[in-house]
C-alpha positions as CSV (number, residue, x, y, z in Angstrom):
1,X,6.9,12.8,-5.0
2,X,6.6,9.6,-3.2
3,X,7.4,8.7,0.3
4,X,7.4,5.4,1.5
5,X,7.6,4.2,5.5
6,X,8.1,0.7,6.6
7,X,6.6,0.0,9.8
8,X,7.6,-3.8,10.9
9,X,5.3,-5.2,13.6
10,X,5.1,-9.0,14.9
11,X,2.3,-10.1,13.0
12,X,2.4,-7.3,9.5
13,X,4.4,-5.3,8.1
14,X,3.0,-1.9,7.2
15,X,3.9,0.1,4.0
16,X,2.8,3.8,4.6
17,X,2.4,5.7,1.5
18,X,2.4,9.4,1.0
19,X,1.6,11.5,-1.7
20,X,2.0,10.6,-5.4
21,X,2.4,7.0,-7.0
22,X,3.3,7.9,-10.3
23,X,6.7,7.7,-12.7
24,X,9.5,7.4,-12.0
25,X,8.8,6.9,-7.9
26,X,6.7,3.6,-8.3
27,X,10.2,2.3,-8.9
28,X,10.9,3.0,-5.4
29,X,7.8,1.3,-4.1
30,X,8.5,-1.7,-6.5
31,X,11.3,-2.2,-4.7
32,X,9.7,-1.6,-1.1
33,X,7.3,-4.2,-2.0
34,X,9.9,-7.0,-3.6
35,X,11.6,-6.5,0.0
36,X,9.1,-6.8,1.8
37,X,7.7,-9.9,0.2
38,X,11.3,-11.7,0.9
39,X,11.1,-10.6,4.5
40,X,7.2,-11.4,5.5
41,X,7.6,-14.9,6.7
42,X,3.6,-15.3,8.2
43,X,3.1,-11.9,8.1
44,X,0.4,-9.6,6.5
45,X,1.0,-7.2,4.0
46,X,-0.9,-3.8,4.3
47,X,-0.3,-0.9,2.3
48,X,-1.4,2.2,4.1
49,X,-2.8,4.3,1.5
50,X,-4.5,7.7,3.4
51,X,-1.8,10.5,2.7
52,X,-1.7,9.2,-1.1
53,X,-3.2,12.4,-2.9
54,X,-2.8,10.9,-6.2
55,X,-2.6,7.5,-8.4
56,X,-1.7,7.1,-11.9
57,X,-2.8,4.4,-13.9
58,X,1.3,3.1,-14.1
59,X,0.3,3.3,-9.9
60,X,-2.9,1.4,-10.3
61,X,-0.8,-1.2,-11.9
62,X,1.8,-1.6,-9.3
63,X,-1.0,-1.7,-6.4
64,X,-2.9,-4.4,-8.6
65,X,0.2,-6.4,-9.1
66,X,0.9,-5.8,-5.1
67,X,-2.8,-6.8,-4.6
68,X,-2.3,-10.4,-6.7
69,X,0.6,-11.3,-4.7
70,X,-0.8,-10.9,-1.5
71,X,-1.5,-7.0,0.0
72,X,-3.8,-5.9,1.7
73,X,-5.0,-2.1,1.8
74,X,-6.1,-0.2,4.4
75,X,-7.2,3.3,5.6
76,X,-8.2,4.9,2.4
77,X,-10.0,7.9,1.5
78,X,-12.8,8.6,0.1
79,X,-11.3,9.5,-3.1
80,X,-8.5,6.8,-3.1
81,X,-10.8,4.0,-1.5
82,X,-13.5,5.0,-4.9
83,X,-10.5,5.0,-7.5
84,X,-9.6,1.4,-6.4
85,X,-12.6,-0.2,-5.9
86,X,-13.4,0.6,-9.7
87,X,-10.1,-1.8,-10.2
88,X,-10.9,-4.7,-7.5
89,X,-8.9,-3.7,-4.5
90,X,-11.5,-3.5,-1.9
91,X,-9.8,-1.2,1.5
92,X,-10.7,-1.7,5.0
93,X,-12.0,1.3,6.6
94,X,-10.0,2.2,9.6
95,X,-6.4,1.4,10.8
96,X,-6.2,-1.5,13.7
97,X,-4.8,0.1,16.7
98,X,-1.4,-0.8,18.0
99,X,-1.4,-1.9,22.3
100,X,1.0,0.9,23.7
């Protein structure tokens, strides 16, 4: 199972992703991710990946795909941040902090 959080901000827009990217829920984040692109105007793209406890290779495809039209990835684990750096997709190391 999937779950998928949209966090809008002024300058990104956050896509938090929890637990599995596999079929049939990476329709769901196909979708996420063609809305968000319509609605980014300037904005970054970051895909939050460090509650994802497990990617496919149908998910490795989406997040490439996501990576080639702009995305960004951040907060990865260990495990996650090794699996897609063996495809490309580099991840930054810690999360920015939002001003309260």
């Amino acid at each position: 199972m999937l779950k998928i959080t949209i966090i809008d901000g002024s300058t990104e827009q956050r896509l938090v992703l929890e637990g599995r990217l596999t079929e049939p829920d990476l329709s769901a984040l196909q979708s996420a991710w063609k809305d968000a692109r319509t609605t980014l105007g300037t904005r970054n793209c970051l895909v939050d990946l460090r509650n994802a406890t497990f990617i496919d290779q149908s998910g490795e495809r989406t997040l490439l795909e996501m990576k080639r039209e702009g995305a960004r990835f951040i907060a990865c684990g260990v495990s996650t941040t090794n699996q897609l750096e063996q495809l490309g997709i580099q991840c930054k190391d810690s999360v920015p902090k939002h001003p309260r």
